[in-house]
FIKEKE-507718 format. One record per residue (C-alpha): residue number from 0; residue in one letter; x, y, z. Coordinates in pm, 1 decimal. Layout:
# residues N
resi_resn_u_v_w
NUM_A_X_Y_Z;
...
//
This chain:
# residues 221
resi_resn_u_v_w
0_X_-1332.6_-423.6_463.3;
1_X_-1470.6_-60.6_350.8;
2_X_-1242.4_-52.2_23.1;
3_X_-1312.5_256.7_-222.9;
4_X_-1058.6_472.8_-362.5;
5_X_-764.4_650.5_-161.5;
6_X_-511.9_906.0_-138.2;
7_X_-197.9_740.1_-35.0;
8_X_-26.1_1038.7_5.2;
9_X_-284.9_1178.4_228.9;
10_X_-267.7_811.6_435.8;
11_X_101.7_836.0_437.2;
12_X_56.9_1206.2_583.1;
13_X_-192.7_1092.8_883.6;
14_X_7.4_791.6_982.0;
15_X_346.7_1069.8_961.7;
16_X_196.3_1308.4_1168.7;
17_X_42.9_1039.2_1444.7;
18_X_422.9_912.0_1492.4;
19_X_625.4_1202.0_1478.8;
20_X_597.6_1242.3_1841.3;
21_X_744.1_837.5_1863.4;
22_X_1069.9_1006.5_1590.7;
23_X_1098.4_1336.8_1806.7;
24_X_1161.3_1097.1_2147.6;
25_X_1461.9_970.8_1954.2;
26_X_1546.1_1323.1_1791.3;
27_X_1528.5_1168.4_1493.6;
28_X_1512.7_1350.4_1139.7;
29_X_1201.0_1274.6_1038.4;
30_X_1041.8_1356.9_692.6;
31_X_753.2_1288.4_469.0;
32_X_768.6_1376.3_66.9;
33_X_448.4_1295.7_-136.5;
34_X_561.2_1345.6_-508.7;
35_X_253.5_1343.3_-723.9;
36_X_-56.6_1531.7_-652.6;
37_X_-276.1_1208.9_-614.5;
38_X_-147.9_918.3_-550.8;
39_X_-480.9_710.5_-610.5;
40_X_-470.8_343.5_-482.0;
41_X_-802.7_151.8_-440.0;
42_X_-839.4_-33.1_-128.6;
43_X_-943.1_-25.3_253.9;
44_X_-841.4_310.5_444.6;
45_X_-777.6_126.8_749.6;
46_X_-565.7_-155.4_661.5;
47_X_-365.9_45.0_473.6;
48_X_-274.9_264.9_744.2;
49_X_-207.6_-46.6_947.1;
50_X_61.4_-163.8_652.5;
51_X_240.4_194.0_667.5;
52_X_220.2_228.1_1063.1;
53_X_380.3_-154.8_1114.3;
54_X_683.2_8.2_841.8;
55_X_715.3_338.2_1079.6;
56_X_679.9_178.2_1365.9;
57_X_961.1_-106.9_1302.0;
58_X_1170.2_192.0_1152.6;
59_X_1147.2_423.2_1430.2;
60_X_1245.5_112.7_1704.3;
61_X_1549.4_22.7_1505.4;
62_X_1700.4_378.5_1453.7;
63_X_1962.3_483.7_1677.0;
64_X_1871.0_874.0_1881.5;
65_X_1980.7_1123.7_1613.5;
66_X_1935.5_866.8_1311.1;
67_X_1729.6_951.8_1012.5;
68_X_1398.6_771.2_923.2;
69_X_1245.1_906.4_581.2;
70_X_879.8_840.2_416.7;
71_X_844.5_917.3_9.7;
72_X_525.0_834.6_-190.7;
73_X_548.3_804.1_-549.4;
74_X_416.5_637.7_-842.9;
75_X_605.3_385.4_-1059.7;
76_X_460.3_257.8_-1416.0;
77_X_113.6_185.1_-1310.6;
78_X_162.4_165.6_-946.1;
79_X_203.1_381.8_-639.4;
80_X_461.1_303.2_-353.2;
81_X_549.8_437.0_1.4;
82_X_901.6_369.4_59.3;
83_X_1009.4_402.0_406.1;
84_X_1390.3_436.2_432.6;
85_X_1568.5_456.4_773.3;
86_X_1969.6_481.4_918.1;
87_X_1922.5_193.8_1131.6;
88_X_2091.3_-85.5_1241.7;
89_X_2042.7_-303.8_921.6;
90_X_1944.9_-672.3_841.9;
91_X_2226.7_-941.7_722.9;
92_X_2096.4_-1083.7_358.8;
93_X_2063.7_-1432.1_507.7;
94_X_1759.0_-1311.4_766.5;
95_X_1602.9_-1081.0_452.2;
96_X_1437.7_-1460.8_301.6;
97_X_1224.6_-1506.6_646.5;
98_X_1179.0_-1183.7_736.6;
99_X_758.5_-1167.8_676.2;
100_X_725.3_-1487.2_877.3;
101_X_510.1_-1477.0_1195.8;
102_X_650.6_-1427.7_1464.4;
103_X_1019.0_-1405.2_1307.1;
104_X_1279.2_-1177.3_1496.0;
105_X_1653.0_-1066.1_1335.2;
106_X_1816.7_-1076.4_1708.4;
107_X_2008.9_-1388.6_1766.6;
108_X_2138.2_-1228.4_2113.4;
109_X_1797.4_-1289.4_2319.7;
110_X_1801.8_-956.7_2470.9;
111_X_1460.3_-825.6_2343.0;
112_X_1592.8_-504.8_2393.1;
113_X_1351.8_-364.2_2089.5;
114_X_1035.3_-524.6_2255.1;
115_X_746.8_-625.3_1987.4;
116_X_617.6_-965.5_1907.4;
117_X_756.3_-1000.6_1569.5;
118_X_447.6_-977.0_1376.9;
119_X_412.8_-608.3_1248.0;
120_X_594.0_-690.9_925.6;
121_X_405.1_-1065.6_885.8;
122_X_47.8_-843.1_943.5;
123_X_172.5_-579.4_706.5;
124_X_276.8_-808.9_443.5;
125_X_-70.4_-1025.3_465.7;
126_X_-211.3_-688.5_447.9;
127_X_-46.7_-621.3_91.1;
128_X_-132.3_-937.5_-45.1;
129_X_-508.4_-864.5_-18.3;
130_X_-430.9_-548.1_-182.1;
131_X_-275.1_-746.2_-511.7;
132_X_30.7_-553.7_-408.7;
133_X_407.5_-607.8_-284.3;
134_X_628.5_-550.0_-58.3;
135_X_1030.6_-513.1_-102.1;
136_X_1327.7_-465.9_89.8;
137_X_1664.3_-358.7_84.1;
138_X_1916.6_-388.4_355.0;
139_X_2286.2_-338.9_489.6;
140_X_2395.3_-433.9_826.8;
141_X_2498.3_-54.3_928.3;
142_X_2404.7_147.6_687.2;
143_X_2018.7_107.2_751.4;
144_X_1682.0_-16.0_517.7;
145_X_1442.0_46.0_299.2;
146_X_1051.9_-125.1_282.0;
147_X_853.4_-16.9_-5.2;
148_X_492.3_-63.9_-58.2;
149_X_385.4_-109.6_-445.4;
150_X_5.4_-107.8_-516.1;
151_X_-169.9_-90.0_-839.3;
152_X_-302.5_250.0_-936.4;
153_X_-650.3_302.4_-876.0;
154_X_-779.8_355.6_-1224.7;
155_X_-525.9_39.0_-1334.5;
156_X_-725.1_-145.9_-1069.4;
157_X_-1055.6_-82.5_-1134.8;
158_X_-1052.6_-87.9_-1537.4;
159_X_-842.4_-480.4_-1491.0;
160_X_-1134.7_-563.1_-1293.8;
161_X_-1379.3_-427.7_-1513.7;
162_X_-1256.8_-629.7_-1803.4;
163_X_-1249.8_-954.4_-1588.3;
164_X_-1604.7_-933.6_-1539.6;
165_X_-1673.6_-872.3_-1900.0;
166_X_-1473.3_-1200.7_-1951.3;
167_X_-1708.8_-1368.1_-1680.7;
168_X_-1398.4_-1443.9_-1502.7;
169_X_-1421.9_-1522.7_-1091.3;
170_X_-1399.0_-1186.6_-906.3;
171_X_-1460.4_-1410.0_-556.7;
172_X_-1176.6_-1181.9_-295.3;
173_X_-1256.9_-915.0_-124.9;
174_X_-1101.6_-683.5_-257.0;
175_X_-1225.5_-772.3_-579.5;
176_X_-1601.0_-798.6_-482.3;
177_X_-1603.9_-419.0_-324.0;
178_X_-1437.2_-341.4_-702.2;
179_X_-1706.8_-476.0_-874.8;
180_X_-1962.0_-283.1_-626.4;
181_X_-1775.6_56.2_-698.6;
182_X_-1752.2_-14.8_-1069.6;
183_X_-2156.7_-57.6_-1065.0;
184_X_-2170.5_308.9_-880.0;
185_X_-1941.7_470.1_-1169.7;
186_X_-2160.7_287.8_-1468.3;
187_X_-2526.9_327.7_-1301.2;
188_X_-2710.5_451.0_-1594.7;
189_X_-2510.0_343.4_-1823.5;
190_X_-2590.8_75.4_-2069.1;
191_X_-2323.1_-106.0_-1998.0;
192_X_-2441.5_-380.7_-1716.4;
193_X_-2120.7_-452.3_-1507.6;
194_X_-2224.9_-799.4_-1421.8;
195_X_-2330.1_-909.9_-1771.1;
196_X_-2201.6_-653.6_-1984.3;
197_X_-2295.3_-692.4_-2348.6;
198_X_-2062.8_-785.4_-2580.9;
199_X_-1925.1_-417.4_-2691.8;
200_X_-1758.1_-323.3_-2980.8;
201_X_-1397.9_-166.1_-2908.1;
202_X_-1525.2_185.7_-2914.9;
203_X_-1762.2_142.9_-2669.5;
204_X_-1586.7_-51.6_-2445.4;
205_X_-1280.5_223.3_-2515.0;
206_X_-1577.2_447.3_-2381.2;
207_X_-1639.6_265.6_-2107.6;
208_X_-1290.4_253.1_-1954.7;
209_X_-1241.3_597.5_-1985.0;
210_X_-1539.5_677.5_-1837.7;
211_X_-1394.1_441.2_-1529.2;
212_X_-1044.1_628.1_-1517.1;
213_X_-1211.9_974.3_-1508.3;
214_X_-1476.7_863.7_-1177.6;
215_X_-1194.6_763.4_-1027.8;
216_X_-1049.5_1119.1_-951.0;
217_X_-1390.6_1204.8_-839.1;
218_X_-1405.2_944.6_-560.4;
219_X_-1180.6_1100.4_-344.2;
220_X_-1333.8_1351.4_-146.9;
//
């Protein structure tokens, strides 16, 4: 995992763009809307991707020709989300419980007749969990769903880990390691030692985090 800080709306945009041809087969309505300027998430580039292509992908199969299938990034309290919405066929409440089980499939008739193995949305939700994040749904037989993607805010990401090393708790995921390696970048020549960080008064630890939460913006390049 190569995790640093990321533009999810740029993300969302590259993974839009690579499928439109898959929505414009099915002359589909197809639309991306990135509300905030940055929508700063920390994490790995590539697994991310993976997370919002297995939503697309699922959404596209199980949208009728002429349906609707619409992509929105946003941010929400102190995280961002991609919430993929389509016009679709829908998923009865009783399948919703199961649905990020391996190999799980909503199609009691046996006809495969949308292909796939039924584990894009098991992979995608394993894939949020090692990003501390979550994943929702909301459903209607015929009237279509909606998956959205919640991950903590960069900056909200960076500064919890931050403190949790000043605490000497265990940063031991992966996720969490590559944090602490980005977090010694931002505070090289500092005096403020991430790993055994003196014990600050509040104004300089105040100092500290702010100093955290303004590299941030400057990470994404």
């Amino acid at each position: 995992m190569k995790a640093k800080v990321q533009d999810m709306g740029s993300l969302c945009r590259q993974v839009t763009e690579r499928l439109r041809p898959s929505a414009e087969d099915k002359k589909l309505q197809f639309e991306c809307m990135v509300l905030p300027a940055l929508a700063l998430v920390f994490g790995d580039a590539g697994s991310i991707e993976r997370i919002i292509t297995n939503l697309l992908v699922n959404a596209i199969k199980y949208t009728p020709k002429g349906g609707r299938v619409q992509v929105s990034v946003g941010n929400i309290a102190e995280d961002i989300y991609i919430k993929v919405k389509d016009s679709g066929c829908g998923i009865p409440a009783q399948e919703l419980p199961n649905l990020f089980d391996r190999f799980y499939r909503v199609d009691k008739t046996g006809s495969r007749q949308y292909g796939g193995t039924g584990l894009g949305l098991s992979i995608a939700h394993e894939l949020t969990d090692l990003h501390h994040g979550r994943l929702e749904v909301e459903s209607q037989p015929g009237r279509g769903s909606a998956f959205t993607l919640f991950l903590p805010r960069a900056d909200r990401y960076l500064v919890q880990t931050f403190l949790r090393l000043v605490n000497k708790d265990d940063v031991d995921d992966i996720l969490g390691k590559a944090a602490a390696q980005t977090l010694a970048q931002m505070l090289s020549g500092s005096d403020w030692e991430v790993s055994t960080g003196p014990a600050a008064d509040r104004e300089h630890l105040t100092r500290v985090l702010e100093k955290i939460r303004q590299n941030v913006n400057n990470k994404v390049k």
